[in-house]
N, C-alpha and C positions, 0 to 999 in steps of 0.2 A: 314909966321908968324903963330902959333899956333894957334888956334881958341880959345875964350875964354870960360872959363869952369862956367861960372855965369850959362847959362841955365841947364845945367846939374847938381848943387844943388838942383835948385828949383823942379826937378821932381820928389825928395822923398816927398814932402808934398804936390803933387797933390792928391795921391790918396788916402790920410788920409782926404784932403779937400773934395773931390766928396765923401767918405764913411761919413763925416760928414753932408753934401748936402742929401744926403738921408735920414740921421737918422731922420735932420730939414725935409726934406719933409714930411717923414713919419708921425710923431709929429703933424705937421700941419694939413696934411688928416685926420687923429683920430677924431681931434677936430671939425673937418668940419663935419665928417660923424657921429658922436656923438651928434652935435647938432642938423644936419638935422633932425636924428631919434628921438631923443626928440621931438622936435616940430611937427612931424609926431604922437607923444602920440602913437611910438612904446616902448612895454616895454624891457627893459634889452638894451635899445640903448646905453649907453655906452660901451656894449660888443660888440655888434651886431656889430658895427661901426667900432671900430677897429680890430674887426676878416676879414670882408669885404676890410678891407683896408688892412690889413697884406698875407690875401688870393693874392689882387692885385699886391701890392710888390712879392712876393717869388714868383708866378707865371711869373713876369714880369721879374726875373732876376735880381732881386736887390742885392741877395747872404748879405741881413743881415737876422743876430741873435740875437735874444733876449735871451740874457743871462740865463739858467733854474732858478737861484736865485730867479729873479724878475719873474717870472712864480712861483714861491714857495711862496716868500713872496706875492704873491697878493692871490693864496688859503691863506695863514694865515687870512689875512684880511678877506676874507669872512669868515672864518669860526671864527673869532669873533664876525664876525657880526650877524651871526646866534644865539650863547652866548649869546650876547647883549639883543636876543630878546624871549630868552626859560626862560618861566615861571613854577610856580609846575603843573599848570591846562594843560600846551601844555605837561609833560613830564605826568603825570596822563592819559591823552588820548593815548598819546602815549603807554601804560603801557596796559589800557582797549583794543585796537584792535589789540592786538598781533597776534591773531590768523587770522586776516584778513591781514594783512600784510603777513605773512606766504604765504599764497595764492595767494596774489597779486604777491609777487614774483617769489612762483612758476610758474603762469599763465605765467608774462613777460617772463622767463630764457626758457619753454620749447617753446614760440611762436621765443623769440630769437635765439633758437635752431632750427627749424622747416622752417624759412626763411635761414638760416646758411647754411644747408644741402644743399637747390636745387641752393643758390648760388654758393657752391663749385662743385653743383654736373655740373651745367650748366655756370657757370659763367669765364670758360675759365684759370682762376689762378692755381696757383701752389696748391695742397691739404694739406697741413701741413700750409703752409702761409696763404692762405686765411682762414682755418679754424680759427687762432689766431685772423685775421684779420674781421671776424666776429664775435666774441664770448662778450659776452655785458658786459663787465665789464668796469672801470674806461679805458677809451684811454693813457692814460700817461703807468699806472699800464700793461696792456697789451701789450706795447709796450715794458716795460722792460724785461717782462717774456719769450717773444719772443724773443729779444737781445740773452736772454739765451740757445738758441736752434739752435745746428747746423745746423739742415733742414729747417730753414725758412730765410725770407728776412725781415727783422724788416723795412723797407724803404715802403715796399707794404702793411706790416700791420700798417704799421703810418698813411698810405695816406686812408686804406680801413677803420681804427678808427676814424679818424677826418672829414670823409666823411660824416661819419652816424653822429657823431658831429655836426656837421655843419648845415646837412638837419635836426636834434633834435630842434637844438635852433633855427633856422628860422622857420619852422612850429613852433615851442612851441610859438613863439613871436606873429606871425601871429593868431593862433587861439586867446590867450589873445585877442590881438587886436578888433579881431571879436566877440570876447564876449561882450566887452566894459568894459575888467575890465582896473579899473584906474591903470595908470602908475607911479603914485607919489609916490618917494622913500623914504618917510616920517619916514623911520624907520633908517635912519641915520640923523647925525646930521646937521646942518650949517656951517658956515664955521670951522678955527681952534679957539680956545679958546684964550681969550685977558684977562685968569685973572690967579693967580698963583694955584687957587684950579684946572681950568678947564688943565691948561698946565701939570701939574703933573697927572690926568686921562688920557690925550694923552700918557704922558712918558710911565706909568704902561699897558698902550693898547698897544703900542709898544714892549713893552718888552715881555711882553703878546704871540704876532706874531714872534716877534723871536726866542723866546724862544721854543713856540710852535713847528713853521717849525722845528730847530735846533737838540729837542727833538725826533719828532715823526715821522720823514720827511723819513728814512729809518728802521724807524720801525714798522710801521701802514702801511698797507694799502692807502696810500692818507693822508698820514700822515702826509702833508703839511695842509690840511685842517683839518681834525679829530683831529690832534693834539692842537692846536690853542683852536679850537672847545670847545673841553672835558676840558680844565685848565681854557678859558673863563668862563664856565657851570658854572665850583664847583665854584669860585671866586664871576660871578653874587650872584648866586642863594643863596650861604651865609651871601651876604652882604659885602665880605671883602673886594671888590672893585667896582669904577663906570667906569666900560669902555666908551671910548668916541671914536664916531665914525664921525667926520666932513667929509663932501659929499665933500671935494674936495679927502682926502683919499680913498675913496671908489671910484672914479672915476679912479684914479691912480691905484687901485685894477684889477678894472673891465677893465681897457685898459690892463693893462699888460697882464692879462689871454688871451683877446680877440686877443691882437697881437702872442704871444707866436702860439697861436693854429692858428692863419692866416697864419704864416712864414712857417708851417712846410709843405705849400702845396709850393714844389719849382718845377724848370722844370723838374727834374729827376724823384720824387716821380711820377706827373703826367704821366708820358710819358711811365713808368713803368705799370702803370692802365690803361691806354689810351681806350685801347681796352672792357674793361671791365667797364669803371666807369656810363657807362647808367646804367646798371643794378647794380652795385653798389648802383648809387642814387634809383632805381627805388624798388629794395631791402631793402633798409632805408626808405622809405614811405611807401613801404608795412609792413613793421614791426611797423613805426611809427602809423596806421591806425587799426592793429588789438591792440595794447597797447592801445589806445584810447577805444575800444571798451571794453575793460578789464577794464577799468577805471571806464563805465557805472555799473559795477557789482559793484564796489565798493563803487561808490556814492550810491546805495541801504544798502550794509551791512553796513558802517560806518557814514551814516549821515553828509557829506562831499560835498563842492559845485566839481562841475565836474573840473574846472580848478587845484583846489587841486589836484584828485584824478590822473586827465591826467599829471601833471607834475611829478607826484609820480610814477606814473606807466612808465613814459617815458623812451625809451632806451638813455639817455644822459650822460651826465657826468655830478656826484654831484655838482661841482661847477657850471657850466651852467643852471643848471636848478633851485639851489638855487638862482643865482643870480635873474631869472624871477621871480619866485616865490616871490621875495621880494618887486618886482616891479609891481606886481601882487596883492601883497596883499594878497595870497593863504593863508593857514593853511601851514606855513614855518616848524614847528616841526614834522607834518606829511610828509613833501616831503624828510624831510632831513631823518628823521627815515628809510625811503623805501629805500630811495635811497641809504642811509647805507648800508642797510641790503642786497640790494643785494649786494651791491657791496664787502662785506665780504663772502656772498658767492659766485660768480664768483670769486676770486681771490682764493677759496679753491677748487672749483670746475673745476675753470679755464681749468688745462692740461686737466684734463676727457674730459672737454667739448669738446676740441679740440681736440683729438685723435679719441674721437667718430665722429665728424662733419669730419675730413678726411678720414676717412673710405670712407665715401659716393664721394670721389674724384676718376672721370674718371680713371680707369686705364691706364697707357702710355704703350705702346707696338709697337717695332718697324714693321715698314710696308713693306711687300716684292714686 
């Protein structure tokens, strides 16, 4: 008698079940590790929490993805949320320390250049990859520009960007920490809105971030965030609109980013760096520790508390660092200003940077 074929349906939605079992685990970790960090009065723990946990997953072999969308739309979010909170007095300062900013950037890009070198030169990688793969601009933006280049491994320059990522916002949180600046993310709002003026600010905030990513998302630079950002600005700052930004939104934000950038360390990326990523990490503190020291020059020229000036001057990525920043309580129009503005220029400077930092790569020569 034929065997009957009942269990053999059911085994196409096992494994929709188990990728669903992960998503629910994943979900659940965030929120665990998100609360811990709060209650710890670590700042930016909503990200922290879920990058730490997406880092645990993709390492662990879970093989999910977070969708780039939802990594797009949550820069939108922040970067209306930064909108939300630019005044004429933060864009007038901004305006006033041009010329120090100039400087600060220069100081960052040629110290981030200068560690770039002796990592390519000693650091065992491929010299066109790793050069991409240290070069300090946006991690996403660098990763693509790489994609475009036949001589490199965009897989090792993902894992070598989100490295220095990583060790940016855990030192950046940590020093916060130890400062004792407050962590209350007071510059968002409560919950969602329970009345029809408040619901229709939400709607127009939303449209806002779609519109924005949709807009700017491939045509800016980081133009998931910038975009958003700059339509927020004109809209606040004239009055034509009230954006409304309720903290459970912004958690939803700040988990997305935080998972996006945890997933993208899986076993291959790592295993690909293996050999290399002491000095990777140890490369990204040494760079993370002379920008800090850069930072001291600038709390003198611009009258600025140091936590401002260290997140401003940090080699991280705009959104990560705005998110501290906010949680921090820093001067948010100056960190984002910088962190602009480098990052407009490494994305023009970019190839230069990297063909010059490959030079300094070991020659290969076969051995007789």
């Amino acid at each position: 008698m034929a065997p009957s074929p009942t269990p053999a349906r059911s085994r196409p939605s096992s494994p929709r079940m188990h990728r669903a079992g992960l998503w629910l685990a994943l979900f659940v970790a965030c929120c665990v590790a998100s609360g811990v960090l709060n209650h710890w009065h670590m700042p930016a723990g909503g990200f922290i929490g879920p990058m730490l946990v997406g880092i645990a997953f993709g390492i662990g072999g879970s093989g999910l993805r977070l969708p780039r969308r939802c990594f797009k739309l949550g820069q939108g979010t922040v970067g209306v949320l930064i909108a939300h909170t630019m005044t004429m007095s933060v864009l007038m300062t901004i305006l006033d320390g041009w010329l120090v900013m100039l400087l600060a950037t220069a100081i960052t890009l040629l110290l981030s250049l200068l560690v770039g070198i002796v990592l390519v030169r000693y650091g065992g990688l491929p010299g066109s990859t790793a050069a991409w793969g240290t070069t300090p601009g946006a991690a996403a933006a660098m990763v693509a520009m790489a994609e475009e280049r036949e001589d490199t491994d965009p897989r090792i320059v993902a894992a070598m960007q989100y490295v220095r990522v990583v060790c940016v916002v855990l030192v950046g949180a940590l020093v916060s920490h130890w400062l004792g600046v407050s962590d209350t993310p007071s510059r968002g709002g409560g919950g969602f809105p329970d009345d029809l003026a408040g619901a229709a600010d939400l709607a127009l905030t939303l449209a806002v971030i779609v519109g924005g990513v949709w807009l700017c998302d491939r045509r800016l630079p980081a133009g998931a965030l910038l975009g958003p950002m700059l339509i927020g600005t004109v809209l606040h700052l004239a009055g034509w609109a009230t954006l409304s930004m309720p903290a459970p939104l912004l958690m939803l934000a700040y988990g997305f980013i935080g998972v996006y950038v945890g997933l993208r360390f899986d076993r291959d990326a790592l295993a690909t760096v293996a050999r290399s990523l002491g000095k990777m990490v140890m490369a990204s503190i040494v760079l993370i520790g002379l920008c800090a020291l850069s930072a001291l020059l600038m709390v003198g020229l611009m009258d600025t508390s140091f936590i401002t000036a260290y997140l401003a001057t940090s080699p991280g990525g705009l959104d990560s660092m705005t998110i501290i920043a906010i949680d921090t309580h820093a001067d948010l129009g100056l960190v984002v200003a910088l962190q602009t503005l480098r990052l407009f220029t490494v994305v023009l400077l970019g190839p230069a940077m990297a063909r010059f930092i490959a030079r300094f790569a070991p020659s290969v020569k076969g051995t007789s």
